[in-house]
N, C-alpha and C positions, 0 to 999 in steps of 0.2 A: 558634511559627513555626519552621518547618524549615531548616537552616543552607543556602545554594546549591548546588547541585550541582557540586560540583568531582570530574571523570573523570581519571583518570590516564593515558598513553599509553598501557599495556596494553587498561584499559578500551575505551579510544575503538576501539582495532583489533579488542577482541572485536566492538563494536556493530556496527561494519562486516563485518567479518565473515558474522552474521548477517543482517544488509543483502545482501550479498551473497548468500548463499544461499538467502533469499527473491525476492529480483527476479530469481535467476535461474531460480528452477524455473517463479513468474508467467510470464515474459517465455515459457518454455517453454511450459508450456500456451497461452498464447495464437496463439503460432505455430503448431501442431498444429491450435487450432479452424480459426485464418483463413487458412492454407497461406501466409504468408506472415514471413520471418525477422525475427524481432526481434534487435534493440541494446539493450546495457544500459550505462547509466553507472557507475560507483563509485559505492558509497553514502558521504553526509555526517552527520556527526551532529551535532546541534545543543539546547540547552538550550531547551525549549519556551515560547517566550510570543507575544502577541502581534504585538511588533514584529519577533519571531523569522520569526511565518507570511506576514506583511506584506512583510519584506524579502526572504525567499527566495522566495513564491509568488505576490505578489502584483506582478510586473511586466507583466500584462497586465490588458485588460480586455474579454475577449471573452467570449459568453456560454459560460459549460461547465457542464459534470457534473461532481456530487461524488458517489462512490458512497461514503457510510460505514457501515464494520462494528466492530463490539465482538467481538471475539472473549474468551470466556470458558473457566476451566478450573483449570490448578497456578498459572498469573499471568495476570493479566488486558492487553487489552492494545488498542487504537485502531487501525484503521489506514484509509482514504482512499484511493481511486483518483482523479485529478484529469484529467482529456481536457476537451482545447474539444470544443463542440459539432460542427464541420468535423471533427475527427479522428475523433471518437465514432460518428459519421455514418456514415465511411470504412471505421472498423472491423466497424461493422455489415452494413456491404454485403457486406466480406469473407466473415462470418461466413453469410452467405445464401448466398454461390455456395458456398463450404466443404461448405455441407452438402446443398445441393441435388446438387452432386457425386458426395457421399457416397452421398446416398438415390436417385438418380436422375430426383428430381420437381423441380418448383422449392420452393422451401422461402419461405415469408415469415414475418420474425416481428417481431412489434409492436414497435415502439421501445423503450418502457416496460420490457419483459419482457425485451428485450434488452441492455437496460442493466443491468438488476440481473445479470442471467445472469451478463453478463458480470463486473460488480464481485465478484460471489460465485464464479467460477470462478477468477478472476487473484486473490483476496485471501485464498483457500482454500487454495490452490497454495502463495501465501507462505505461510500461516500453517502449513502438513502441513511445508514443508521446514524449518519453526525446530523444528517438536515433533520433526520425525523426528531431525534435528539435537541439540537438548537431552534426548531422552528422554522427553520432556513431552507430556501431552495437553489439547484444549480442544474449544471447539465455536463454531460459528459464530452469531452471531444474527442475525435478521433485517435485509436491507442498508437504510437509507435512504440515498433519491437526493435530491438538489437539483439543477435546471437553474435558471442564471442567470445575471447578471452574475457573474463571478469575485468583485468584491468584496462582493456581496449575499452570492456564495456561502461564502466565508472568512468570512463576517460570523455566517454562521448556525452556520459549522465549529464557530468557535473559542465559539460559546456554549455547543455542548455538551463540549468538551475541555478548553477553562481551567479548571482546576478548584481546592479549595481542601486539595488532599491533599499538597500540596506540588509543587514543578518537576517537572516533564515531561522527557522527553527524547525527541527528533524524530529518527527516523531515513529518510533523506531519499534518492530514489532515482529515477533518469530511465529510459522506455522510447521506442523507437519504430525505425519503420522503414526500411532501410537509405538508400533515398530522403526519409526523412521525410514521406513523404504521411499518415501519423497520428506522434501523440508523445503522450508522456500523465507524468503523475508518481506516486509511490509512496510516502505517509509513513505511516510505522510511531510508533507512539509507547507508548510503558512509563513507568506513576507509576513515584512513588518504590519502593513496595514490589516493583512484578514487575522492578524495575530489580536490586535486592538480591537477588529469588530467580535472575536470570538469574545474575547476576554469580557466587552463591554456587553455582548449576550448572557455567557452566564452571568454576569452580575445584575441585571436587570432579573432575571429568570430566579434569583436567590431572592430579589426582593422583592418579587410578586409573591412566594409562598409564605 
C-alpha cells in the first residue's frame, strides 16, 4: 500500500498553477463559442477520495451533467465537467444563437451532441494549455455523459475514478458567467504516477531556465 500523499507548498502552487492555466484557456474557448464572458475562480487542490468529492461537490442536489474524459498520452490524467441541467440548457441556447450568428441560418443542435461537444471542447482546451504548458503530448478519448441526480451522478463518477493505484489528486476549479445565469465546475485529477511525471517536468523545466 502506497504511503499518503503529502504535497509540499511548492507542489500545491505548481498544481494550481496548472489549474490555472487550464480553466483559463477552457473558460476561453467557451466564451468565443457562446459570445458570452466567462469567470474563473482559483483553482483548489485536494487529495482525492470519496468523502473528498462528496464534501467539495456534493452540496447540491439538482439534476446535472457529467461530461467525463480520460485524456491519454506522456501521463495519463481524469478530468469532469460538472453543469446542472438549468445552466447546461442555458449554455446551449448560447451556443445555437453563437452560431447561427455566425452561419447566418438558424442553427439547432440536439442536446445529446451538444453536450458532448461541448465537454470535449472546454476539456480539450484544458488539456492543449497543460501540454502546451509542460511540453507534453496526449489525446483525448471518447467523452461519457451522465445526466442525473448529482448524487447518482458522483455515484457513478467516483466508481470509475477510485481507483486502487494509489491517492488521487483533485484539481478543483469554478466557471461561470458574470451574471451567473450558467456556472459549472472543473476537476482535473492525476494518480500517483502522472503526479511524479508532472512534478518531475516542472522541475526539469525550473532548471533549464
Amino acid at each position: 500500500m502506497l504511503p499518503p500523499i503529502k504535497l509540499t507548498h511548492e507542489e500545491i502552487s505548481d498544481l494550481k498553477e496548472l489549474g490555472n492555466i487550464g480553466t483559463g484557456f477552457a473558460a476561453s474557448r467557451l466564451a468565443n463559442q457562446i459570445g458570452v464572458r466567462c469567470v474563473v475562480s482559483l483553482p483548489e487542490v485536494f487529495t482525492l477520495s470519496e468523502s473528498t468529492m462528496q464534501e467539495r461537490l456534493g452540496h447540491h442536489d439538482d439534476f446535472s451533467v457529467a461530461v467525463d474524459i480520460r485524456m491519454r498520452g506522456d501521463f495519463d490524467s481524469t478530468m469532469f465537467l460538472l453543469m446542472t441541467t438549468q445552466s447546461a440548457d442555458m449554455v446551449i441556447d448560447y451556443m445555437k444563437r453563437s452560431s447561427s450568428m455566425k452561419s447566418g441560418t438558424l442553427v439547432d443542435l440536439p442536446r445529446e451532441y451538444a453536450l458532448k461537444k461541448l465537454g470535449e471542447d472546454m476539456i480539450g482546451g484544458y488539456s492543449n494549455a497543460v501540454n502546451d504548458f509542460l511540453k507534453t503530448t496526449s489525446h483525448v478519448l471518447s467523452p461519457e455523459m451522465v445526466i442525473d441526480l448529482w448524487s447518482k451522478a458522483l455515484e457513478k463518477i467516483l466508481g470509475r475514478i477510485i481507483k486502487i493505484d494509489g491517492e488521487q489528486i483533485l484539481i478543483q476549479s469554478h466557471f461561470s458567467a458574470p451574471d451567473q445565469t450558467f456556472s459549472g465546475t472543473f476537476a482535473y485529477i492525476l494518480n500517483r504516477a502522472s503526479q511524479h511525471f508532472v512534478f518531475n517536468k516542472l522541475h526539469m523545466m525550473t532548471n533549464t531556465y
